[in-house]
SEMAR-808104 format. One line per 4 residues: number of its first residue (from 1); their letters; for each residue x, y, z of C-alpha. Coordinates in nm, 4 decimals, decimal comma. Layout:
// SEMAR-808104
NUM> a> X/Y/Z  ...;
//
This chain:
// SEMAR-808104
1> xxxx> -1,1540/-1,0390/1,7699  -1,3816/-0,7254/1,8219  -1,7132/-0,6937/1,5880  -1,6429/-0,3559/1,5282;
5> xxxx> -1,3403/-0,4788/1,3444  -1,3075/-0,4946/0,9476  -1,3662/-0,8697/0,8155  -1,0896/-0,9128/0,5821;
9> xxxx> -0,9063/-0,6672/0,5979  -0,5678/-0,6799/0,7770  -0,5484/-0,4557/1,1350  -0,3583/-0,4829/1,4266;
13> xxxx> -0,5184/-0,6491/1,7271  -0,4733/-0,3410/1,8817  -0,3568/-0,0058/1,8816  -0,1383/0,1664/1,6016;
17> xxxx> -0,0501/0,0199/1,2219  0,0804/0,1581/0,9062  0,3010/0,0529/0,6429  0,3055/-0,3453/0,5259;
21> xxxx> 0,6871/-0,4749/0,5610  0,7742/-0,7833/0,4002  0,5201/-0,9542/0,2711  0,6368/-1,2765/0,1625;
25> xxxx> 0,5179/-1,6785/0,1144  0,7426/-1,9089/0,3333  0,6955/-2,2980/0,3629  0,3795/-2,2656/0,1997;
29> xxxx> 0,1953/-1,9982/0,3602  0,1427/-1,6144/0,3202  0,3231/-1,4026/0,5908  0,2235/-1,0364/0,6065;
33> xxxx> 0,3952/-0,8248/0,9141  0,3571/-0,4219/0,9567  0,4428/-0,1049/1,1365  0,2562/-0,1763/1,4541;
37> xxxx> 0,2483/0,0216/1,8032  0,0242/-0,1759/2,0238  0,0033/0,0208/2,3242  -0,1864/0,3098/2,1492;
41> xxxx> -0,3720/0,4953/1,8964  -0,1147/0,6884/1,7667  0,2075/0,6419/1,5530  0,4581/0,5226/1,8033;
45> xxxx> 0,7683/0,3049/1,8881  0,7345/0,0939/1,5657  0,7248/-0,2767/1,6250  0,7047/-0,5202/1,3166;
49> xxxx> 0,3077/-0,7064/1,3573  0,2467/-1,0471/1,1704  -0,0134/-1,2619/1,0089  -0,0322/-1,5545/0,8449;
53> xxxx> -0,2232/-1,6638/0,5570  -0,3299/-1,9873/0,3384  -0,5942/-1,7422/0,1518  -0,5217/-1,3692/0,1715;
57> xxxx> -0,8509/-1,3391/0,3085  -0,8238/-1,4826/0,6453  -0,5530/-1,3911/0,8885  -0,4034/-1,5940/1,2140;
61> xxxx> -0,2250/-1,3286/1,4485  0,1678/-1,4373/1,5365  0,4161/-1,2941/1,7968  0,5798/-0,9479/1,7012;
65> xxxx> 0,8178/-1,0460/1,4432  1,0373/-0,7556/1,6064  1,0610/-0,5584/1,8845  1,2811/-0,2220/1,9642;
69> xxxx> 1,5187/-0,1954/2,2119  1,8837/-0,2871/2,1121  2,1512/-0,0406/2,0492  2,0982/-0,0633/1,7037;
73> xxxx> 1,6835/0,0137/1,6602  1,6230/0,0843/2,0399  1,3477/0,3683/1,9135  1,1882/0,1573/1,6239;
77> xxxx> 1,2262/-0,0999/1,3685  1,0901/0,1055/1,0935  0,9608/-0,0633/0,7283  1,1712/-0,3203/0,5482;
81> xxxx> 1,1111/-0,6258/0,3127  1,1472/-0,9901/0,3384  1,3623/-1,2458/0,1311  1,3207/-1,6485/0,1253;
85> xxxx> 1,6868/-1,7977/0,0751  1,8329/-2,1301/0,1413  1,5357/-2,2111/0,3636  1,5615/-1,8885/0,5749;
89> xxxx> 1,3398/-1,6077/0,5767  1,5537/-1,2544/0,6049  1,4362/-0,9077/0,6756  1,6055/-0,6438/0,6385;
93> xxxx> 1,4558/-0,3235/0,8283  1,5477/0,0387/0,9480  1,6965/0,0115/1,3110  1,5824/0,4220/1,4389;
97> xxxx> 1,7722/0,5933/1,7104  1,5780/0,9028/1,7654  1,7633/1,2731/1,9155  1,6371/1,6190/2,0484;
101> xxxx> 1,7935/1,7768/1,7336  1,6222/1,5677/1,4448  1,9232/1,6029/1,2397  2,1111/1,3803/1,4768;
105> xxxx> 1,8300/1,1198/1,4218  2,0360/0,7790/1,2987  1,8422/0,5563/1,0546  2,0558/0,2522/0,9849;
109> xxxx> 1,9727/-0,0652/0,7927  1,9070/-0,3602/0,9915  1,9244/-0,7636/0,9525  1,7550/-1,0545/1,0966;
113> xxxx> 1,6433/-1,4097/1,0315  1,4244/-1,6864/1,0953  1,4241/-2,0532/1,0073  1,0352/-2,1387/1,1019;
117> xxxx> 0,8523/-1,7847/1,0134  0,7740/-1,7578/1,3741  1,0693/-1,6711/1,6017  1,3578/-1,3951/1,4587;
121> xxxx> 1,7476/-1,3698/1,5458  1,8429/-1,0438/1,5008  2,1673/-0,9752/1,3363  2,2380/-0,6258/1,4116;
125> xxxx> 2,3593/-0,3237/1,1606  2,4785/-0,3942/0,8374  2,4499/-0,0638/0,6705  2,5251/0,2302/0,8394;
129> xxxx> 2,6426/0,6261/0,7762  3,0342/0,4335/0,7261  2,8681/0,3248/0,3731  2,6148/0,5998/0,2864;
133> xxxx> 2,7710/0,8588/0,0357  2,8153/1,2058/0,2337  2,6057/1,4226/0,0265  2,2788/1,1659/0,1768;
137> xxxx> 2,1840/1,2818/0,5412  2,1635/0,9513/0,7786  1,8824/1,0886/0,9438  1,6602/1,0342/0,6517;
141> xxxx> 1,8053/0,7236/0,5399  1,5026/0,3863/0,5278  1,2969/0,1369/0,3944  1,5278/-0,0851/0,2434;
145> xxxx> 1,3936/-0,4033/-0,0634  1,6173/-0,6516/-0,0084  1,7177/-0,9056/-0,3031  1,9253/-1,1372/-0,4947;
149> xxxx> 2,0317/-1,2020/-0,8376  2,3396/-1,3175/-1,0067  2,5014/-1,4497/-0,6961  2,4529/-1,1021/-0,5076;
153> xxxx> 2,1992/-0,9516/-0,2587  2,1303/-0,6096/-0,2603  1,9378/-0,3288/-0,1019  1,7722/-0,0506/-0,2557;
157> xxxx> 1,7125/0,2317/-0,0023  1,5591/0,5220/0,0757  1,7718/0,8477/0,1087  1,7439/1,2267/0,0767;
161> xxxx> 2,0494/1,4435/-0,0168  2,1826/1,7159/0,1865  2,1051/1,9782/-0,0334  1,7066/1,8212/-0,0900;
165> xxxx> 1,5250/1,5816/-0,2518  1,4579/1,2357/-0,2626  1,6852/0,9685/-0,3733  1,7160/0,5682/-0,4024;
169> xxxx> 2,0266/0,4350/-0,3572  2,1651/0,0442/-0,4288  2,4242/-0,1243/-0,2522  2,5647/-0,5062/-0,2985;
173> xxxx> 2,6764/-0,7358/-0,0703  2,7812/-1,1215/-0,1188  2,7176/-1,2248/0,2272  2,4711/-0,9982/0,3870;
177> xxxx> 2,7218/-0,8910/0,6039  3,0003/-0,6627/0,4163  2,7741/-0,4287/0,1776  2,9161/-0,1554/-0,0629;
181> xxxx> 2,7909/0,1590/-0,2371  2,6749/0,1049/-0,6438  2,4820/0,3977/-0,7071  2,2255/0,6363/-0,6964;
185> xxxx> 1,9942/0,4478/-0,9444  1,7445/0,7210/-1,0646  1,8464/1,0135/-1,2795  1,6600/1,2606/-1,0851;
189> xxxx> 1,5951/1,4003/-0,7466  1,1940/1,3130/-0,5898  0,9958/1,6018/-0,6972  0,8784/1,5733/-0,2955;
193> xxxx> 1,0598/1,6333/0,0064  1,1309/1,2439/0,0358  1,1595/0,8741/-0,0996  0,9826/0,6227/0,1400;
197> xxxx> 0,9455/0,2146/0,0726  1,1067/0,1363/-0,2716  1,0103/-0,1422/-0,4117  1,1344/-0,3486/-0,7221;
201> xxxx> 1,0731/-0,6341/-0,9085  1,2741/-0,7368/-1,2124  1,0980/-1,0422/-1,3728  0,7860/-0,7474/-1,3764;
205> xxxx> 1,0462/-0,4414/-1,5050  0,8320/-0,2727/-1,1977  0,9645/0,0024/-0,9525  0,7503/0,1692/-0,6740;
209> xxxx> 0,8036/0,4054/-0,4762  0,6267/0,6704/-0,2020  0,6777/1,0492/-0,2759  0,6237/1,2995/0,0044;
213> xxxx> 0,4442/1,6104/-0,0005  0,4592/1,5321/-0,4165  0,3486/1,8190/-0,5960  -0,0002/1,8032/-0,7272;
217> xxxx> -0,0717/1,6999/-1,0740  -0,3516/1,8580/-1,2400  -0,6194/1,7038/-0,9346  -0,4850/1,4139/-0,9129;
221> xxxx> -0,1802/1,3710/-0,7357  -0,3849/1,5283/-0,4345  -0,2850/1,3584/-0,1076  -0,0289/1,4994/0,0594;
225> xxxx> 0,2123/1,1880/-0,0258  0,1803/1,0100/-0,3332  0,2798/0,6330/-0,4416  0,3865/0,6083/-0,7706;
229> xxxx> 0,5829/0,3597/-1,0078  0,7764/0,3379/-1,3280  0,8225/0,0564/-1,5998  1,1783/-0,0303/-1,6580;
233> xxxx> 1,5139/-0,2398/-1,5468  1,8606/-0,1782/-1,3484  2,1249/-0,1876/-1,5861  2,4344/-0,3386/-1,4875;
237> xxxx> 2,5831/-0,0022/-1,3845  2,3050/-0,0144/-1,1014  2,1004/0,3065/-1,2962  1,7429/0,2228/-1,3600;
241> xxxx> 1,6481/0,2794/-1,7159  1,2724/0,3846/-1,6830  1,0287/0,3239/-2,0532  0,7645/0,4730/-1,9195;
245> xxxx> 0,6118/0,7821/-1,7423  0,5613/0,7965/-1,3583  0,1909/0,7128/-1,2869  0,0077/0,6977/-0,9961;
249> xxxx> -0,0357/0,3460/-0,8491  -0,3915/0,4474/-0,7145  -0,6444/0,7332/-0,6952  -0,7906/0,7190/-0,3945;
253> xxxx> -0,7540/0,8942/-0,0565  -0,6113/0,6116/0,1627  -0,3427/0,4002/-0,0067  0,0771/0,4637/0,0940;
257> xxxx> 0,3689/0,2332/0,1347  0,3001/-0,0695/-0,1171  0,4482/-0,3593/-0,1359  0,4538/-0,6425/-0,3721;
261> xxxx> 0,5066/-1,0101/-0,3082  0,8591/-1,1809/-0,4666  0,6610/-1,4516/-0,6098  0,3529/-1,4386/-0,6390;
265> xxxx> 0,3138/-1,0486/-0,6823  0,0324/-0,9921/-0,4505  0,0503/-0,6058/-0,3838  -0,0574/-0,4637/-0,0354;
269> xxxx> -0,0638/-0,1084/0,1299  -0,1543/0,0828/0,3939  -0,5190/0,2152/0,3693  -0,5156/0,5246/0,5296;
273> xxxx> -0,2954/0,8485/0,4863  -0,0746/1,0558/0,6667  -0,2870/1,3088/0,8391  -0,6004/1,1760/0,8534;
277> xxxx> -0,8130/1,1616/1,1448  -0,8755/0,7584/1,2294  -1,2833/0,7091/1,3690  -1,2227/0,3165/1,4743;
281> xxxx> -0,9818/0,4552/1,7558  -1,3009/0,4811/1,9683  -1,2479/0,0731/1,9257  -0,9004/0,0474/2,0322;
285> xxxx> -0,7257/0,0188/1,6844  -0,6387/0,2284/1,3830  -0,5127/0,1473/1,0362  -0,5776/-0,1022/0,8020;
289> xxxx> -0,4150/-0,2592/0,4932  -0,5673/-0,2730/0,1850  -0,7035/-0,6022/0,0008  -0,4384/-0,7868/-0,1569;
293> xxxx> -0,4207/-0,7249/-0,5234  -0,2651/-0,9634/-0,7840  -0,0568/-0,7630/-0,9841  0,0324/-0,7750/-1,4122;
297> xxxx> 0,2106/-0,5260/-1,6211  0,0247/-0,4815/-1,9003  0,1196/-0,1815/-2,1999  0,3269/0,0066/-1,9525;
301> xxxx> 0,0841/-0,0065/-1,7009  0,0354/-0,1666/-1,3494  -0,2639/-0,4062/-1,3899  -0,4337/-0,4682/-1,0235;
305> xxxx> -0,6565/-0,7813/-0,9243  -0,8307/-0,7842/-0,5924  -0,8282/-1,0829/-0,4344  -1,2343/-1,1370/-0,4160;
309> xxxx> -1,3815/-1,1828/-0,0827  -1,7152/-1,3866/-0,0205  -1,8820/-1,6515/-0,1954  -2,0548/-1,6404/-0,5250;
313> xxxx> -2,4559/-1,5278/-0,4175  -2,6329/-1,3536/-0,7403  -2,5216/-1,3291/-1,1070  -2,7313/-1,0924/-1,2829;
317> xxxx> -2,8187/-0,9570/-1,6249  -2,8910/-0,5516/-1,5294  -3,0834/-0,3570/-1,6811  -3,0600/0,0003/-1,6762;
321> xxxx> -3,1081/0,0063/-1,2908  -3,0583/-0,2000/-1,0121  -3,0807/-0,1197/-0,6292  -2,9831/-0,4002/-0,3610;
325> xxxx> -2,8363/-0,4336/-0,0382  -2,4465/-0,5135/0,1048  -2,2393/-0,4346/0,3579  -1,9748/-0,6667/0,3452;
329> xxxx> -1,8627/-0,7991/0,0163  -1,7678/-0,7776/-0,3631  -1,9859/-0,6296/-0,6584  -1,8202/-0,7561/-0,9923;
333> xxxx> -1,9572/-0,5525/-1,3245  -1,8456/-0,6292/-1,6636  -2,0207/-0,3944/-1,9206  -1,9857/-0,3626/-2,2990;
337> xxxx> -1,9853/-0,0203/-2,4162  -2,0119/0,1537/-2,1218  -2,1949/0,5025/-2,1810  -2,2593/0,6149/-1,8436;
341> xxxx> -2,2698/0,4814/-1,4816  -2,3799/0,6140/-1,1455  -2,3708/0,3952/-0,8059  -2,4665/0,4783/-0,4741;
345> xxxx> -2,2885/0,2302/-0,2245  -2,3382/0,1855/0,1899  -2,6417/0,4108/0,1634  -2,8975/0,5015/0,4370;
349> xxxx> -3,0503/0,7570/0,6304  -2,8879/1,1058/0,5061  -2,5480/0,8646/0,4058  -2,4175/0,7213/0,0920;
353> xxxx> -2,0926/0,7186/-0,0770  -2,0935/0,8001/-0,4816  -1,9030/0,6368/-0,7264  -1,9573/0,8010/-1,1249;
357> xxxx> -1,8047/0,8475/-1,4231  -1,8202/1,2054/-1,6013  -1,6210/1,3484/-1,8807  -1,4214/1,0369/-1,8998;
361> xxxx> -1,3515/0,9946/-1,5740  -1,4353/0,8036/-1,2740  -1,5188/1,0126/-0,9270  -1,5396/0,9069/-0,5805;
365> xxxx> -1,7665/1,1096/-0,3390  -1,7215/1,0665/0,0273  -1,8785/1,4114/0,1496  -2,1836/1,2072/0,2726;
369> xxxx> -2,0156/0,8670/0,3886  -2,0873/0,8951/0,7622  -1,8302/1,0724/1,0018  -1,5996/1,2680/0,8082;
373> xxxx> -1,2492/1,1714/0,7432  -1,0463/1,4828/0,7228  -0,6852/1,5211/0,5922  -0,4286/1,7862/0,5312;
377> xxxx> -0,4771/1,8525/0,2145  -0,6479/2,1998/0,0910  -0,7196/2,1716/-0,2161  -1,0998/2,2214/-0,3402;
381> xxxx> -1,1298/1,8738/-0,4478  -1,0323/1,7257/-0,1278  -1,2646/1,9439/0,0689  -1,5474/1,8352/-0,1029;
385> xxxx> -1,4507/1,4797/-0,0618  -1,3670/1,4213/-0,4146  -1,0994/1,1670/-0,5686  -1,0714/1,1236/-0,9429;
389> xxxx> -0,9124/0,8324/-1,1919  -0,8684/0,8188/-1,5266  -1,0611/0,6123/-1,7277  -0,9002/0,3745/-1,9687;
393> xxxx> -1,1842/0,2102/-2,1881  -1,1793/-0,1954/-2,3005  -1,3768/-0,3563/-2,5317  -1,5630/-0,4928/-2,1638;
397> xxxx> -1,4942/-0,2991/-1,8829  -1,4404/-0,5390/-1,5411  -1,5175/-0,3370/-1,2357  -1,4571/-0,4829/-0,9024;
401> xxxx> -1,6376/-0,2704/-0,5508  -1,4883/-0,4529/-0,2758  -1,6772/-0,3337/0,0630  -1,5316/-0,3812/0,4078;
405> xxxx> -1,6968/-0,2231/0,7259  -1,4806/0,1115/0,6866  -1,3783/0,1116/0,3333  -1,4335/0,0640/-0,0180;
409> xxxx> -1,2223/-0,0239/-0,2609  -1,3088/0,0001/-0,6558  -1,1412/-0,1453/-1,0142  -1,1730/-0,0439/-1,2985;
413> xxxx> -0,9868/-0,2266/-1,5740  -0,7205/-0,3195/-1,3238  -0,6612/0,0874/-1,2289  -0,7188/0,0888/-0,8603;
417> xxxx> -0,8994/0,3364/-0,5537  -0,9109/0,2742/-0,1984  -1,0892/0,4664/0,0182  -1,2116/0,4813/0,3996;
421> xxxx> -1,5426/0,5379/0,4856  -1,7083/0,5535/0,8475  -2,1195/0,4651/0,7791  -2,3282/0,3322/1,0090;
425> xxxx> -2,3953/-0,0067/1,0013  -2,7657/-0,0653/0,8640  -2,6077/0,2215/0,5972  -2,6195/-0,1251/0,3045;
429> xxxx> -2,8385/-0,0364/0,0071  -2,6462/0,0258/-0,3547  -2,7840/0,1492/-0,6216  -2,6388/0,1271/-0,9657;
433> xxxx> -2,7366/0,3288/-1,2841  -2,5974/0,2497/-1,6092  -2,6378/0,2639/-1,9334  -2,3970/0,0037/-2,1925;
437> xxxx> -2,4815/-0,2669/-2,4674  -2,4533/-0,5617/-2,2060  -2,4149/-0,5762/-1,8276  -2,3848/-0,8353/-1,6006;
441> xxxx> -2,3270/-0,8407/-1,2129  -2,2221/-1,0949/-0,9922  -2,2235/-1,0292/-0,6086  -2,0349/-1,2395/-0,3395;
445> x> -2,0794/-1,1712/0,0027;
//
């Protein structure tokens, strides 16, 4: 693997990734695969990539799970999700036939197998326009979350409605083979243009879903998609009953199309953003995922874990100030009564990246992080490099600063923001301010 590649954080071996599809743990190991296009830099063909995992933190590289070219996905085999049953693993995935005229673009739900985790049968079509509801167009028509329960599988999908907005849509099957039509299962259209990679877990009461171009939310809904998720079930008439507001699953720029794990609830996503301009080309690959995060619901909200790379070096009762040096690692705070806090991380000559808090909030400053990662977005905030998250005080606040070589990824009390960053290499020192009744740092690298 190239040194200028991240060190545990998931990227194709090559060329092109973006969304994590069906992440999953089959005989006893972790199998992550993603939108990959290995023959360039740039969003293309979609191919499913895969890794395998005993740790989350180290990944072995496996044949392309799947590959475009049949009738049914011969332009791409867009994002799905995995299930483990009866000793097989099944994805189901978005088979794309692409057209001049994108409204003849076909986007049709896709199985396939596989009884070792290594080689996939693919099974063909098994939802297509015949089943999709004629006010939903099936050009925009994806991501399906595949599942079982009370002797049925179903699929929640992705869909957008002829006259506009975003919808999810459940259908049932008892065989994988014949599926039906329940329902539209939220009580509202998107407030953006479209639904992307739905996700839902029942045993958590947890839905998730991608908005785009969502509209933004008093600075902080600010990229120009947004992942968000809702607390509630799917009653038997296949609505789902949401108790609590929408909130954002995290604040920072580079975070779209989560998934969680069945089982184990590990969530992953794609660190990056629609838009953005992606430095590590210039090494032959783009995209990352993020570090998986262990995730709790906890008083209507998503709780997030990172899964903590590097081994236990320095536990250490701060003061006031601190300054050290990493790179590559994890910087683990807990602090009682947190007044005020101020860290400089990956800094150097004329770099650094700032992470603060300030009227009860936590900022992240990239203006000065190395080369510049621009989006689309226009809004004042985003061209000064700003991201903000609220901050929801504990009795001891746990903050976790995971750093990779391109990105950095912060905790606070379980609410999450990843970021990319492109600093030189030497660029290592941190510097923390803070002021609190009790602090205490460990570092792992």
């Amino acid at each position: 693997m190239s040194n200028n590649k991240p060190i545990f954080h998931i990227t194709g071996e090559k060329g092109w990734i973006n969304d994590p599809n069906g992440i999953v743990k089959f005989q006893g190991r972790y199998h992550i695969f993603f939108q990959h296009h290995p023959y360039s830099c740039e969003w293309g063909p979609m191919h499913w990539g895969h890794v395998i995992s005993d740790d989350l933190l180290h990944f072995q590289y496996l044949p392309y799970a799947l590959v475009p070219g049949d009738e049914f996905d011969k332009d791409g085999c867009f994002s799905g999700t995995s299930l483990v049953k009866n000793e097989v693993l099944y994805i189901a995935y978005t088979g794309f036939i692409n057209n001049e005229d994108p409204e003849q673009i076909k986007q049709i739900q896709c199985l396939a197998s596989s009884t070792d985790g290594v080689h996939f049968t693919k099974h063909g079509a098994i939802i297509t326009e015949k089943q999709l509801p004629k006010e939903y167009k099936p050009c925009d028509f994806r991501d399906p979350k595949l599942f079982y329960k009370e002797g049925f599988f179903y699929i929640l999908a992705s869909a957008k409605k002829r006259s506009g907005g975003g919808s999810i849509l459940l259908f049932q099957s008892k065989d994988l083979k014949e599926w039906r039509f329940v329902s539209d299962v939220l009580n509202h259209n998107s407030e953006g243009k479209m639904i992307e990679c739905v996700d839902y877990h029942e045993d958590l009461g947890l839905l998730l879903y991608s908005e785009q171009d969502f509209p933004k939310d008093n600075n902080h809904c600010l990229n120009i998609h947004s992942c968000e998720y809702e607390i509630g079930q799917l009653n038997n008439k296949g609505k789902f009953i949401s108790g609590s507001p929408k909130r954002l699953i995290d604040y920072g720029f580079d975070f779209y199309a989560p998934q969680v794990m069945n089982d184990d609830h590990y969530l992953i996503a794609w660190m990056n953003m629609w838009g953005r301009n992606n430095p590590t080309s210039q090494f032959g690959f783009a995209g990352m995922l993020t570090t998986p995060r262990k995730v709790t619901v906890e008083d209507g909200y998503l709780i997030q874990t990172p899964v903590i790379y590097g081994q236990k070096d320095q536990t250490i009762d701060l003061e006031d100030e601190y300054e050290g040096r990493l790179s590559v690692g994890t910087i683990a705070l807990e602090i009682i009564n947190l007044q005020s806090l101020n860290i400089y991380l990956r800094k150097g000559e004329g770099e650094y990246s700032q992470f603060y808090l300030k009227d009860n909030e936590f900022y992240f400053d990239r203006s000065q992080s190395g080369v510049p990662i621009n989006g689309e977005e226009t809004d004042e905030l985003s061209q000064k490099g700003i991201r903000k998250m609220p901050y929801i005080k504990k009795n001891i606040d746990k903050i976790y600063i995971l750093l990779d070589k391109y990105s950095i990824e912060i905790f606070v009390n379980g609410i999450s923001m990843s970021n990319i960053v492109f600093p030189k290499e030497s660029s290592d020192i941190f510097h923390i301010d803070v002021v609190g009744e009790k602090k205490k740092m460990i570092i792992y690298k």
